[in-house]
C-alpha positions in Angstrom: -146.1 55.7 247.8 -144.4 58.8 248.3 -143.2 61.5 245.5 -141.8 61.1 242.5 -137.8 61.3 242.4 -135.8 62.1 239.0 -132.0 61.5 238.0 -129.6 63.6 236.5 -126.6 62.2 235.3 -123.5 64.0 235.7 -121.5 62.8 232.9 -119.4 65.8 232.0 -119.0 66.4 236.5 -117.5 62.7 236.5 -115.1 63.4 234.2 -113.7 67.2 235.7 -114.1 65.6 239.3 -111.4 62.6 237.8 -109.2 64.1 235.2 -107.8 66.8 233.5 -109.6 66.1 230.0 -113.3 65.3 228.5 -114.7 62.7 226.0 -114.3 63.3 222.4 -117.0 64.0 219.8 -117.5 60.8 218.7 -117.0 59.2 222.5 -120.1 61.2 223.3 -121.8 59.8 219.9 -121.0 56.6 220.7 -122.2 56.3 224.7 -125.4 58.8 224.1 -127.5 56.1 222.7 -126.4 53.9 225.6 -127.9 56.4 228.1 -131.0 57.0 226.4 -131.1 52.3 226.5 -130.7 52.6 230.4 -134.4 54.4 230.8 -133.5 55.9 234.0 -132.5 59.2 233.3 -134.6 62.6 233.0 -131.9 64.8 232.9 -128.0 64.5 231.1 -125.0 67.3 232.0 -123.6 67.9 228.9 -121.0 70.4 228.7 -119.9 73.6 230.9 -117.4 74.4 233.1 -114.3 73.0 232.0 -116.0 70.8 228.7 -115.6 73.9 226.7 -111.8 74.1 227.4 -110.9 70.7 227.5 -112.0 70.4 224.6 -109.9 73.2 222.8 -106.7 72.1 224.8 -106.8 69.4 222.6 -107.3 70.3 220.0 -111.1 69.7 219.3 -113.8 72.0 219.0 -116.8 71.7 221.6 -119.5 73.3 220.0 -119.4 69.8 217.7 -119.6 67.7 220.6 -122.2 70.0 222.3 -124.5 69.3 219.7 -124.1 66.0 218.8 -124.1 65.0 222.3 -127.7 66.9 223.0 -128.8 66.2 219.8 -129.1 62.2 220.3 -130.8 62.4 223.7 -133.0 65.3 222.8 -134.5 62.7 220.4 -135.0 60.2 223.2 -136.7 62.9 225.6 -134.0 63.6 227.6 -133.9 67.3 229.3 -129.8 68.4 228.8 -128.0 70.9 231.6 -125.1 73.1 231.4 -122.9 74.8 234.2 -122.9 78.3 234.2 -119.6 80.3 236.2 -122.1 83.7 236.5 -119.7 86.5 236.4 -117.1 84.2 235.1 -119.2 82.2 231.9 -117.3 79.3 231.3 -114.1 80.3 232.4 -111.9 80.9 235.6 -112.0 85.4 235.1 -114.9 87.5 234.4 -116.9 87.9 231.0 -118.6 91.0 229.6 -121.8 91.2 229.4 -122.3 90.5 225.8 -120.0 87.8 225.6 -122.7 86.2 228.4 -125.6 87.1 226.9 -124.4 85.4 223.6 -123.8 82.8 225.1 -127.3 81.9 226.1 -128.5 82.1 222.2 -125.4 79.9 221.2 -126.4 76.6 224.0 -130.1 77.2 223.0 -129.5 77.0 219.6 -126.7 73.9 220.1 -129.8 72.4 221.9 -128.9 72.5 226.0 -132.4 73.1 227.6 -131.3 74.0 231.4 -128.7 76.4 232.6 -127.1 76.0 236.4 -126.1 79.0 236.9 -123.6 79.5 240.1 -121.9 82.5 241.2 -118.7 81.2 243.7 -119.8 83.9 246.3 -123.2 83.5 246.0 -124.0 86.7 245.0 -127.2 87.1 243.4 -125.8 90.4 241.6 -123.6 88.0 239.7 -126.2 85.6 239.1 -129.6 87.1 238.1 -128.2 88.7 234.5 -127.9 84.8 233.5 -131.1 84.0 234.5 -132.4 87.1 232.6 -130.6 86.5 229.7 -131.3 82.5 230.0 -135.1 83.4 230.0 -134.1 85.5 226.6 -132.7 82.9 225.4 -135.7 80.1 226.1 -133.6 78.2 228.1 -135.0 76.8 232.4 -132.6 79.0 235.0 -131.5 76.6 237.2 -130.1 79.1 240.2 -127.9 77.7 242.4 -126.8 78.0 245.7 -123.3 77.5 246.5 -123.1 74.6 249.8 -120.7 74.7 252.6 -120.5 75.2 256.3 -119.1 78.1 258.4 -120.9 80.2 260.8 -122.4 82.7 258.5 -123.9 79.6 256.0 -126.8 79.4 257.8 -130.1 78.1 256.7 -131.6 81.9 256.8 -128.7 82.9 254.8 -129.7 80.6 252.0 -133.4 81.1 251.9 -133.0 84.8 251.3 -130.6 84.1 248.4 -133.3 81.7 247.2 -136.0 84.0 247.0 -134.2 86.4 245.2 -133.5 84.5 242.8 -136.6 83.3 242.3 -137.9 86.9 242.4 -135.2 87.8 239.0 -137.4 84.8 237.2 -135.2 81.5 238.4 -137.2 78.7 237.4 -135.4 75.8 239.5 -132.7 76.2 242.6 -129.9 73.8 242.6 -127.7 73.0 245.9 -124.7 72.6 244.5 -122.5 70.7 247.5 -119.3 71.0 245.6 -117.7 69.9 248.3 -119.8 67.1 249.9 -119.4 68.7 253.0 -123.2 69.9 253.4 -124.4 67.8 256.6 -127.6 66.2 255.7 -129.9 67.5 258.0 -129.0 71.4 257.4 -129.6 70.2 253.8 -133.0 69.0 254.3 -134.6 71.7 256.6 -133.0 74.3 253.7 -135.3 72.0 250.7 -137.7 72.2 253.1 -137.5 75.9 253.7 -137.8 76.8 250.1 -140.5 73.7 249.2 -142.5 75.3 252.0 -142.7 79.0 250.2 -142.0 78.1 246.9 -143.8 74.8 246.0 -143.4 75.1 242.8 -140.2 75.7 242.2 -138.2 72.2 241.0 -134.9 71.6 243.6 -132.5 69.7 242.3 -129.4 68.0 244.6 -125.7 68.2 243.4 -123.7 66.8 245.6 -120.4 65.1 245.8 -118.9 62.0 247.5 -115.5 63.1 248.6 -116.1 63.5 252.5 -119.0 61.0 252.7 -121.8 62.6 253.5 -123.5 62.4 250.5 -125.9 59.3 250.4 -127.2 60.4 253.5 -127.5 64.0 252.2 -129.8 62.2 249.3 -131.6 60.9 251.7 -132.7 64.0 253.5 -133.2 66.0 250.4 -136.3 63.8 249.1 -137.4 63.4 252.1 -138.2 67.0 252.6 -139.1 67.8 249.1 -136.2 67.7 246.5 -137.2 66.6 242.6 -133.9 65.9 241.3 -130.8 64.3 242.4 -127.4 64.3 240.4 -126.0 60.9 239.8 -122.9 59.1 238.5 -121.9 55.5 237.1 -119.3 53.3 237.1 -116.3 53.3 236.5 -116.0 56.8 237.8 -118.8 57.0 240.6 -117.6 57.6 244.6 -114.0 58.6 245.3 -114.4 62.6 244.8 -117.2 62.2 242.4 -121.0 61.5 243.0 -122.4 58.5 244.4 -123.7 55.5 241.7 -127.5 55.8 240.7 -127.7 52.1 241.4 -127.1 52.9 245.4 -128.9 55.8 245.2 -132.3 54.0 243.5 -132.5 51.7 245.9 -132.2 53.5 248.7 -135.2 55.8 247.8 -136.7 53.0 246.2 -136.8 51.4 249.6 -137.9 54.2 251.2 -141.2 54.6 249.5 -140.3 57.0 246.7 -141.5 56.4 243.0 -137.8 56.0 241.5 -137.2 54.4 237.5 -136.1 51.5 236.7 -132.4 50.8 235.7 -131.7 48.7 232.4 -128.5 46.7 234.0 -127.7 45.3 230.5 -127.0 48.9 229.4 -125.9 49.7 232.6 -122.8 47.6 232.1 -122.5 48.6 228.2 -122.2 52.2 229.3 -119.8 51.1 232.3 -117.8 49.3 229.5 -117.6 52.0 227.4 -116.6 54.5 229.9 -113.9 52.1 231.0 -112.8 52.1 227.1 -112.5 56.4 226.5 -110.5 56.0 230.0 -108.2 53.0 228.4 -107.9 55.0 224.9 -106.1 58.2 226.4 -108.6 60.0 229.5 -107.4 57.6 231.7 -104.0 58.4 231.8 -104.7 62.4 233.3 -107.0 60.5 236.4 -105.3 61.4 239.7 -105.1 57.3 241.5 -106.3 60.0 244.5 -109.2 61.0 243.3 -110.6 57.5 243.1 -110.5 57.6 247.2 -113.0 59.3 249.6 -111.2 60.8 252.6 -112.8 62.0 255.7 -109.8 64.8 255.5 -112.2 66.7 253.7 -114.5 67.4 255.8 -112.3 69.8 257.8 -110.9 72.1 255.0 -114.0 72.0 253.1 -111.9 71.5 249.3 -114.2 70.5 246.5 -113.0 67.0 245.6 -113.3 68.3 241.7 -109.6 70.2 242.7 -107.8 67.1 244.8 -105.8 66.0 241.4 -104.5 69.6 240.7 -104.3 70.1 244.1 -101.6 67.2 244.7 -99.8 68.0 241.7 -99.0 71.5 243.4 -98.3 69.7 246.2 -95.6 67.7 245.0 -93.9 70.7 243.3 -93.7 72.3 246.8 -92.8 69.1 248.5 -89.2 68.7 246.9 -88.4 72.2 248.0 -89.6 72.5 251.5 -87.5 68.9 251.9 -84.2 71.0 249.8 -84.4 73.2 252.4 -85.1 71.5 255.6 -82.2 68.8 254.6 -79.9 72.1 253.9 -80.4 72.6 257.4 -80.0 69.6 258.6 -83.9 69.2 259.9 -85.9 66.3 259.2 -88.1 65.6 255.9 -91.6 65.7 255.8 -93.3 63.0 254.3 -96.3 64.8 251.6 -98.8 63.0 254.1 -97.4 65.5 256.4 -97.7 68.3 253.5 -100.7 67.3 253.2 -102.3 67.7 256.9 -100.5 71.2 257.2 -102.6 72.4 253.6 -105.6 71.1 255.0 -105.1 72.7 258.4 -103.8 76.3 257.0 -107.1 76.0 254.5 -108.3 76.1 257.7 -107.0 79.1 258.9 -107.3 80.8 255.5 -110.6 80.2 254.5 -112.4 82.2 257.5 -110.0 85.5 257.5 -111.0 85.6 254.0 -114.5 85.8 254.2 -115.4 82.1 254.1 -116.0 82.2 250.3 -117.9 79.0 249.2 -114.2 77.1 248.1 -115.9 76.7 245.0 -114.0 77.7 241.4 -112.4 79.7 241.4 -112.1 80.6 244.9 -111.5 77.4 246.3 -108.3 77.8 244.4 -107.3 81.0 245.2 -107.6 80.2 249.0 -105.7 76.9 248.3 -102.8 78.6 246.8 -102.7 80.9 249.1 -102.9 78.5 251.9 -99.6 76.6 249.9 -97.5 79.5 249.8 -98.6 79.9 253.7 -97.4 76.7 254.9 -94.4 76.9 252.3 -93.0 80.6 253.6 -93.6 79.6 257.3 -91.2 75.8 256.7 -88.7 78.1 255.9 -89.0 80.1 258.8 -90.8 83.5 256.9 -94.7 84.9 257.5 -97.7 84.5 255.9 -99.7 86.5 253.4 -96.3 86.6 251.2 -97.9 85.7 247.9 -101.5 87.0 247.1 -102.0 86.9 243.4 -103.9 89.6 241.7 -106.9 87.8 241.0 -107.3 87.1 244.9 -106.6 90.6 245.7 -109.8 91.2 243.4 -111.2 88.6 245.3 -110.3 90.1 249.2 -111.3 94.1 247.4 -114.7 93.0 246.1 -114.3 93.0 242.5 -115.7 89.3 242.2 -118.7 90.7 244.4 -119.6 90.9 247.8 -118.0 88.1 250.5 -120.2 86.1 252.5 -118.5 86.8 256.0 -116.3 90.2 257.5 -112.5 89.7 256.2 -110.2 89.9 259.1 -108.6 93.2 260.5 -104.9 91.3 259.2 -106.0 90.9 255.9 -107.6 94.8 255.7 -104.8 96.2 257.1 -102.7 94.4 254.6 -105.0 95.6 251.9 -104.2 99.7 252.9 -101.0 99.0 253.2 -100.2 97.9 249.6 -102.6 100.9 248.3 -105.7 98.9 247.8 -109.5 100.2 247.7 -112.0 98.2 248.3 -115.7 98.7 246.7 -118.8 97.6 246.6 -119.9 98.2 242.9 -121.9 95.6 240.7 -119.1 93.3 239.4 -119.6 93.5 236.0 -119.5 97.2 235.5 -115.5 96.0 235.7 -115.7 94.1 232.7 -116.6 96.3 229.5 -118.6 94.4 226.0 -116.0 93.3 223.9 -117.7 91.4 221.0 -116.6 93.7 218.6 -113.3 93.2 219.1 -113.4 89.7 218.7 -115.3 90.2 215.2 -112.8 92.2 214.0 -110.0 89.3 214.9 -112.2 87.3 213.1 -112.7 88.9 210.0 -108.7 89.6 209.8 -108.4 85.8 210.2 -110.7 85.0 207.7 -112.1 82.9 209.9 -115.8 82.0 210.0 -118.9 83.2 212.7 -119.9 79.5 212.7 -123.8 78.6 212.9 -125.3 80.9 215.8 -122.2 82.6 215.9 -120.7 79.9 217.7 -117.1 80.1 216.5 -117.3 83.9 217.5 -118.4 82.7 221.5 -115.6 80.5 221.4 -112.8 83.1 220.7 -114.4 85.2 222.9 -115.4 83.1 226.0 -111.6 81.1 225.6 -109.6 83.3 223.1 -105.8 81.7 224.2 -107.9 78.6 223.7 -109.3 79.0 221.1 -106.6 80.4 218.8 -104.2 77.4 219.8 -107.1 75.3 218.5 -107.2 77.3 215.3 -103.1 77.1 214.5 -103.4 73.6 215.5 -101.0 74.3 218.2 -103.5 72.8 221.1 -103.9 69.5 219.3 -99.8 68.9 218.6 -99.2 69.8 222.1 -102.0 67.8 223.5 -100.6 64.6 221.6 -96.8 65.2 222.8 -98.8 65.7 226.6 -99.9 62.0 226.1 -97.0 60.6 224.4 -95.3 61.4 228.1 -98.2 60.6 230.0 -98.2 56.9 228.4 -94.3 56.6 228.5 -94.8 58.0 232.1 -97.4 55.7 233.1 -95.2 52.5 231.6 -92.3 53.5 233.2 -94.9 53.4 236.5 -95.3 50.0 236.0 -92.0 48.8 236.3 -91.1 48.8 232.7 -87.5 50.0 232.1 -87.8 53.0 229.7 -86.3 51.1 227.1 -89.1 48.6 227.5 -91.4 51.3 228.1 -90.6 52.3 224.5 -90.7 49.0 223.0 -94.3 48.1 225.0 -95.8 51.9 223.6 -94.5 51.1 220.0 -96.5 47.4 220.2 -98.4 48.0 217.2 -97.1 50.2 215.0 -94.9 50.6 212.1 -91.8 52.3 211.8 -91.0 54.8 208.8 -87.5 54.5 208.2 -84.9 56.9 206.7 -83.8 55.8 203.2 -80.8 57.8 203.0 -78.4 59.4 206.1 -78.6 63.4 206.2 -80.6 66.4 207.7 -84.1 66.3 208.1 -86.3 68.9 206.4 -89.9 68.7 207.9 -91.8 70.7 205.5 -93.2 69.1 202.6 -92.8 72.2 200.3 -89.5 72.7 201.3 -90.0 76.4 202.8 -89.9 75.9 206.5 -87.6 73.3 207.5 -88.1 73.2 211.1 -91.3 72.0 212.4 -91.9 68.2 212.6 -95.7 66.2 211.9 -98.2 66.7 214.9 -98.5 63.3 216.7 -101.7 62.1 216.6 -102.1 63.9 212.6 -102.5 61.1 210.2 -101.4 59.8 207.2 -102.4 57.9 204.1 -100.5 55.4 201.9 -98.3 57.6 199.7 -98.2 60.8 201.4 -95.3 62.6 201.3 -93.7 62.7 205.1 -90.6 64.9 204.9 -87.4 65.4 202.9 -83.5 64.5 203.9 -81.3 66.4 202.8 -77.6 64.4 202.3 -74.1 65.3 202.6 -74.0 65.2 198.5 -76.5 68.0 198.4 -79.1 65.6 197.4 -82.4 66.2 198.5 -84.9 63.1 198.8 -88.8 63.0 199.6 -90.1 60.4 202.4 -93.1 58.9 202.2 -95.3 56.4 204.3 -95.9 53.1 203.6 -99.0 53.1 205.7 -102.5 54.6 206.4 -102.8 55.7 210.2 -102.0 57.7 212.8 -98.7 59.1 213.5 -98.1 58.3 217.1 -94.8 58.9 217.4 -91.7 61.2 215.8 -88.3 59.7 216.9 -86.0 61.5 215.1 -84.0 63.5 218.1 -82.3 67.0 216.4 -81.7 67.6 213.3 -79.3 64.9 211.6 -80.4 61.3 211.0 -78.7 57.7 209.4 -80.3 55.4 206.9 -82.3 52.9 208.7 -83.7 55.0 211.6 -86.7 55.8 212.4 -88.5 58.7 211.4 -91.9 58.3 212.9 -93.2 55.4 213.7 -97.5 54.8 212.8 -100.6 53.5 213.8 -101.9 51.4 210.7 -105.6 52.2 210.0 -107.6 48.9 209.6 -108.4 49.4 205.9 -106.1 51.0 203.8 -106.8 53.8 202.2 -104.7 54.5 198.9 -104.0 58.3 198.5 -105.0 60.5 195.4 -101.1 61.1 194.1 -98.8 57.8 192.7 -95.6 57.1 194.5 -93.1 59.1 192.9 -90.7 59.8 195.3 -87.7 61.8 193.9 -83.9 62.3 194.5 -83.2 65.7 193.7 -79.9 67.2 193.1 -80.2 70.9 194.6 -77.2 73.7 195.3 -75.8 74.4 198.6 -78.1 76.8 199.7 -80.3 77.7 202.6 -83.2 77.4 200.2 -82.8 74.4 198.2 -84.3 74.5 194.3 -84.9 71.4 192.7 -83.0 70.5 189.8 -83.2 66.8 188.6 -86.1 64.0 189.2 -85.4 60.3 190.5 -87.8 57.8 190.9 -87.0 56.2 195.0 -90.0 55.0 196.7 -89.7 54.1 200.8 
């Protein structure tokens, strides 16, 4: 019997590499126990990367789901992982230093016991003060090593970065083929490489499905030494993802390897539940695409993770590039054709830049640039037009050091427009900036949190995090679904009338007693901003006010407890008998602390109505 292999699943990766958003607080509550049931697991992702924002855009705060999530499979035994950015944290631009380092004592605390910590140009100066302040912390480095192919990847390459790493204290190496294009016998000579001098150090596989290499890759890992491999589940295993752990186990398992068991009745209770997060509202921000491996990949090297983003832009530039070739009377192309000239200016891009592991956020920066390419040159203009900033930092060095020599094009470009290039530590770029952040805080009144964890927050994703705070994020994110579900109707065939009608199937309408203006703020002092979607109400609970033609002013209320899932009123005016909102009854009511005394209320014709007389009129 050969060695012992483990599995990591990759719940948080399967839901980036198929969507725009991640599970809620009590989604993760509800399917954590259903992991620990299927007794195959050693290792759980759990948040980083994108979880942290996600969960901010709408609306929710992540450092609740962080530690409810970890706290129900720490109980079981279960080791949980984060994804580190390196220079970048958790986000898509650099971090200071102390923002970093806090970091690490806020995910201890919250309970995540393994860091993967990746730096998109694999450079170690970017990567070893996370494993430092990691091992500060009491949390396992995981260093990583950015996979792809190119002539200056090589095996040697790799090794050298590994021992580093290991050198600055890294406790584990990760391959992280973000791509899937790693070819599976590079892969295992490289385990084997670093087993060979470091046979103690734990090597753990990430690697994605996309291109289709990645069973095979699996394959060749454990066979030259690998202890972990990252898995997913259905319903969102293969397409751009990871391959399932039931393919995976039996493989190894019939190859000779000592591989767990898998409980197949909680196997398909988790598959059912995962199905139900995507039918309550994830599903409706999955790319149909992303669901689909494509050989395509292999040539361009894009991580599958981007592919939904990535045909979103796509489509944008599609309508224009056809505006303009039917303006001169040229044919159309079809976004299949789009497609094949992105893929094949990546191409082009990618090596004249450096060959930077197209990893985030550098994958996207050579992707847009690579769009604007093929867009400029359909309308008959050069290349190179439109370089954002944070490329440029990219191209100069400020990120860190590029794996390969940019090309004479690109340098020449650079002097042109003024540019210096250097060759100083990357973070030296990025000054400490907690302070800062506590003194927002304090101004705000708003709370450190336990472990300073609401302080991280503002500081790692301030935009975020202060939409989250005004309650901004979540109304936005609920009027972002609204569409999305109307949208996805309207997909289907329904007409949007119907669309309307098959959305509503369920709720109850809120109608206006009285014709008149609509006043949104309960207390009368703001009239203009309406109920988020999604906020609820109980029986009793004062909605709005319409104000009519008379000058009277009179106080809506709901008949229901639930979830408002809809405001209809379009502008400002509305008639008796429309609907005002329209809600989603809770299944037990819940009666309110105040009685039902709606009131009429006679008020002068001012901008700031006073009240002057009492009516009992209940909706």
């Amino acid at each position: 019997m050969k060695k012992e292999i483990k599995f990591s699943l990759i719940y948080r990766d399967m839901w980036q590499s198929s969507g725009k958003y991640q599970p809620r607080v009590d989604q993760l509550k509800k399917i954590a126990p259903v992991f620990v049931e299927m007794g195959c697991f050693a290792r759980v992702e759990t948040n980083g990367g994108a979880f942290e924002q996600v969960n901010l855009l709408y609306g929710e705060n992540p450092n609740h789901a962080v530690r409810e999530f970890t706290g129900i499979l720490h109980k079981a035994g279960i080791q949980t992982h984060m994804l580190d950015r390196g220079l970048n944290g958790l986000r898509m631009y650099p971090v200071p230093a102390d923002v970093r380092r806090l970091m690490y004592h806020v995910k201890h605390a919250q309970g995540v016991d393994i860091t993967r910590i990746f730096d998109g140009l694999n450079d170690a100066r970017n990567i070893i003060p996370s494993i430092k302040y990691a091992l500060e912390a009491g949390m396992i480095p995981q260093a990583t090593l950015c996979i792809t192919y190119s002539p200056v990847h090589t095996i040697e390459y790799y090794a050298k970065l590994a021992d580093k790493l290991i050198e600055a204290g890294a406790k584990e190496i990760c391959l992280k083929d973000m791509a899937g294009i790693g070819r599976p016998r590079f892969l295992g000579n490289l385990v084997k490489e670093i087993k060979t001098k470091h046979p103690e150090i734990i090597i753990q596989y990430h690697g994605h499905s996309g291109p289709g290499f990645s069973v095979a890759s699996m394959l060749e890992v454990c066979e030259n030494g690998a202890d972990i491999v990252d898995v997913a589940m259905e319903p969102l295993s293969w397409g751009k993802v990871h391959p399932d752990v039931i393919t995976i186990r039996e493989m190894l398992h019939d190859a000779g390897f000592q591989v767990p068991e898998i409980n197949m009745n909680a196997y398909m209770k988790a598959r059912a539940l995962t199905q139900e997060f995507m039918d309550d509202f994830l599903g409706y921000f999955i790319n149909p695409s992303n669901k689909h491996m494509s050989s395509l990949l292999i040539s361009c090297g894009l991580p599958g993770g981007m592919m939904g983003s990535m045909m979103a832009d796509l489509k944008g530039v599609h309508a224009g590039i056809n505006m303009f070739l039917r303006s001169k009377g040229e044919p159309e192309l079809s976004i299949d054709d789009l497609l094949i000239k992105l893929f094949d200016e990546v191409s082009y891009v990618w090596p004249r830049f450096g060959y930077p592991p197209l990893v985030t956020p550098f994958s996207q920066y050579v992707k847009n640039v690579a769009l604007m390419n093929v867009y400029n040159m359909v309308r008959g203009e050069g290349r190179w037009q439109a370089i954002d900033q944070n490329t440029w930092n990219m191209i100069l060095g400020k990120s860190g050091r590029l794996p390969g020599p940019l090309d004479p094009e690109i340098i020449a470009l650079a002097k042109e427009k003024g540019y210096e290039f250097t060759d100083e530590d990357p973070q030296g770029n990025y000054p400490d900036a907690l302070d800062e952040y506590r003194k927002e805080m304090d101004e705000n009144g708003w709370e450190y949190g336990p472990d300073d964890e609401e302080l991280f927050e503002l500081a790692m994703h301030d935009r975020q995090y202060r939409d989250y705070k005004s309650g901004v994020a979540k109304q936005r994110f609920e009027e972002e679904l609204d569409k999305a579900k109307t949208e996805a109707l309207v997909k289907q065939g329904y007409s949007e009338e119907d669309a309307l009608k098959a959305k509503r199937a369920g709720t109850e309408a809120i109608q206006a007693p009285v014709s008149g203006t609509i006043i949104w703020e309960v207390d009368l002092e703001d009239r203009s901003t309406p109920p988020a979607v999604g906020g609820k109400l109980k029986t009793n609970q004062p909605l709005c006010h319409i104000q009519t033609p008379a000058g009277y002013i009179e106080e809506v209320f709901s008949n229901f407890t639930g979830k408002i899932t809809e405001v209809a009123v379009q502008g400002a005016t509305i008639r008796k008998g429309d609907a005002i909102a329209y809600v989603r009854p809770a299944e037990e009511e819940e009666i309110w602390a105040c009685k039902p005394s709606d009131r009429l209320v006679r008020v002068e014709k001012t901008d700031k109505p006073r009240k002057v007389e009492r009516r009992s009129h209940f909706n």
